[in-house]
N, C-alpha and C positions, 0 to 999 in steps of 0.2 A: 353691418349686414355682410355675411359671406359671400363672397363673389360671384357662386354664383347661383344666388338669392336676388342680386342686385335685376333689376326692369329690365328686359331686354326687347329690342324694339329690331324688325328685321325687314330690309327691303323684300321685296318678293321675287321678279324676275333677275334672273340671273345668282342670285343667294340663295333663295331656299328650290329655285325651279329652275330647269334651262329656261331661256327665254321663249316666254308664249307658250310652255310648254304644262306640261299637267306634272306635278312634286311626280318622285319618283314613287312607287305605291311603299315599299320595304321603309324608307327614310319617312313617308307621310304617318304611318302606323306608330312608326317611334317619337316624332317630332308631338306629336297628340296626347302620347304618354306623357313625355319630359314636360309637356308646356301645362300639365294639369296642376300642378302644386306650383307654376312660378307668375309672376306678375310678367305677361308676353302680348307685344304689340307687335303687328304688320302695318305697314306705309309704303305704298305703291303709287305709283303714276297713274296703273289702271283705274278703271272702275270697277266698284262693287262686283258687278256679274263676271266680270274676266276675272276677278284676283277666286272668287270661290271656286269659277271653273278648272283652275289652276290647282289650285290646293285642296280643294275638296270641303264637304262640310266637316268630316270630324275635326280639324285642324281649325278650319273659323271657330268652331263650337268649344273650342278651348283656350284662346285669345282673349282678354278683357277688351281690345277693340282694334277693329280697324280703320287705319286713315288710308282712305281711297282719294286717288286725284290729289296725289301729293300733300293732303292731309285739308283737301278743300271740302271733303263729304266725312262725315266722322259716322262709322257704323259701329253699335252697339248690341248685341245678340242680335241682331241681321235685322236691326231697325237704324232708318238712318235719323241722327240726332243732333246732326249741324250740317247746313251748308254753306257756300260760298254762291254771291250770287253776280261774281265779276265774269262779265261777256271778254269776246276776244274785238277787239278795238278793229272798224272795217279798213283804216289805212294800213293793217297790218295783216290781215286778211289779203288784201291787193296786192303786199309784195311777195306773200307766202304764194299766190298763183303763177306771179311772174319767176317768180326764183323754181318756182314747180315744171315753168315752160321750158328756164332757160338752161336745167343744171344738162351737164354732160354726160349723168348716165341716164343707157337708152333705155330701160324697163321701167314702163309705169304699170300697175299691177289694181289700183282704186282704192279708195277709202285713204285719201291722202291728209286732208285737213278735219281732224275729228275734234270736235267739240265737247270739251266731257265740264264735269262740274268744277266752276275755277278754275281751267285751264283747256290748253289746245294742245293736241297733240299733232306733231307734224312730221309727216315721211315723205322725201321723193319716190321712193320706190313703190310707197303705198303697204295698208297696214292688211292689206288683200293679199300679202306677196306669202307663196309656200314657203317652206321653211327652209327650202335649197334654194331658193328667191331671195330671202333676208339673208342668208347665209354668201350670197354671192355680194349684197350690196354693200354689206358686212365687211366682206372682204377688202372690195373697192377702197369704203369708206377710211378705213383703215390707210391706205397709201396717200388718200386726196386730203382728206379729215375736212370731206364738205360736211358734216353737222357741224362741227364746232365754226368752222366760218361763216356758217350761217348764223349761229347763236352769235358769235360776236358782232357780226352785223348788224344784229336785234339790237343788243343791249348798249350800239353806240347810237342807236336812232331814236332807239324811245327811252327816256331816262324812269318811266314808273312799270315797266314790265321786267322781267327776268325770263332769257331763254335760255334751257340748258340741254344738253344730251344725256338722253336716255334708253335704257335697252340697246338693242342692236340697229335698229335702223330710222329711228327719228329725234326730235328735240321736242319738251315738254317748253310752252309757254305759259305765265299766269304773270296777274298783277306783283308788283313787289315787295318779297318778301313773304308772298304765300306759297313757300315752297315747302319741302319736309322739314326744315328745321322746325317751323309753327309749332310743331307737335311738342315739341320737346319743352312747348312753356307748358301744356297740361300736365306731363309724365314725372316731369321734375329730373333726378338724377338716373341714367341707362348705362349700358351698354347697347353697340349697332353693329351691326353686323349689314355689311350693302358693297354690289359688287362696281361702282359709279361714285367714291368718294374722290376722287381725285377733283381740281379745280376744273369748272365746267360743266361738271358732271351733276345729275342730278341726285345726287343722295352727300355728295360732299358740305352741304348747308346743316343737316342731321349730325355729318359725322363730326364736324366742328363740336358741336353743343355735345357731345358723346363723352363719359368717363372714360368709356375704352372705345375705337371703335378699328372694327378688322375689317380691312379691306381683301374681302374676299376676289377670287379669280372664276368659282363657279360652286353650286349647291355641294358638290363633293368637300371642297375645302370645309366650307360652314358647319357641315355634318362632322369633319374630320375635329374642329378645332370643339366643338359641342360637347363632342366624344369623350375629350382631353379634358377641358380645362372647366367644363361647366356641368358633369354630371353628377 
């Protein structure tokens, strides 16, 4: 199979969108072209209603599917056709409020501990925060690297979940080993394209399992390397 013919499977925020953000309208019109003749999957952290908000319907409507919630909810023409049905464990719930009380940055912003299908999503700042609000804790997080200390704090206290960092301002929780890689037992052989492959990171479990997988810096790169090597 020519290269690129080959599956391509794409994280969503921060790859094909800024973060939380809506695809760019110019990039969304061609990405809808290009994905009409290829075999093309999205895998997100979000859920179903944020990832379509994001990318629009022509872009879903040319996908063979999406794995929403890190591939816990599997949507098929905007039917959903597998779930996950793992809760977030309440002795982990209880330290996600204490570590909510106790971290050192001062902005809480609401919608801190979200609950989606087969996983939790978890923010200090809150996933309520404007996007000069993400952009600030963004910032922060950056110098402190409290997500990743918190994930690792997770993953040395409970040996059957997996926390990782995700986006810009929180850490995805789920049982273990229902993370993005899952996907890649249906899909068989890909390419991945996600801007979170690094270790810790939530899309690094995909990129592992990936023929090729490019670690993107932001949707421009993904567009740029599209452009190049896969039209």
């Amino acid at each position: 199979m020519a290269e690129n013919k080959k599956s391509i499977v794409f994280d969503v925020d921060g790859t094909l969108t800024p973060s939380r953000q809506a695809m760019d309208p110019h990039f969304a019109r061609w990405f809808a072209d290009w994905a009409s003749d290829r075999e093309v999957y999205l895998v997100s952290g979000s859920d179903y209603p944020k990832t379509l908000e994001q990318v629009g319907q022509s872009v879903i409507g040319c996908v063979h599917r999406v794995y929403s919630c890190s591939g816990n909810a599997v949507w098929e023409r905007g039917k959903l056709i597998q779930q996950s049905d793992w809760q977030l464990p309440l002795a982990i719930e209880t330290i996600l409020t204490d570590l909510l009380a106790n971290s050192q940055y001062p902005e809480r912003c609401g919608n801190h501990i979200e609950k989606r299908i087969g996983l939790c999503n978890f923010s200090i700042v809150g996933r309520d925060a404007t996007h000069e609000q993400r952009q600030d804790y963004y910032n922060w997080d950056r110098t402190v690297n409290e997500r990743f200390t918190i994930a690792f704090m997770l993953n040395e206290l409970f040996d059957d979940i997996e926390a990782v960092v995700g986006g810009e301002i929180s850490i995805d929780i789920y049982a273990k080993g229902a993370n993005k890689g899952q996907v890649a037992d249906e899909i068989g052989e890909f390419v991945f394209f996600g801007d979170k492959c690094e270790l810790g990171g939530n899309d690094h479990a995909i990129a592992q399992r990936a023929i090729i997988a490019h670690a993107v810096k932001d949707w421009q790169e993904t567009a740029e390397i599209l452009h190049t090597h896969y039209s």
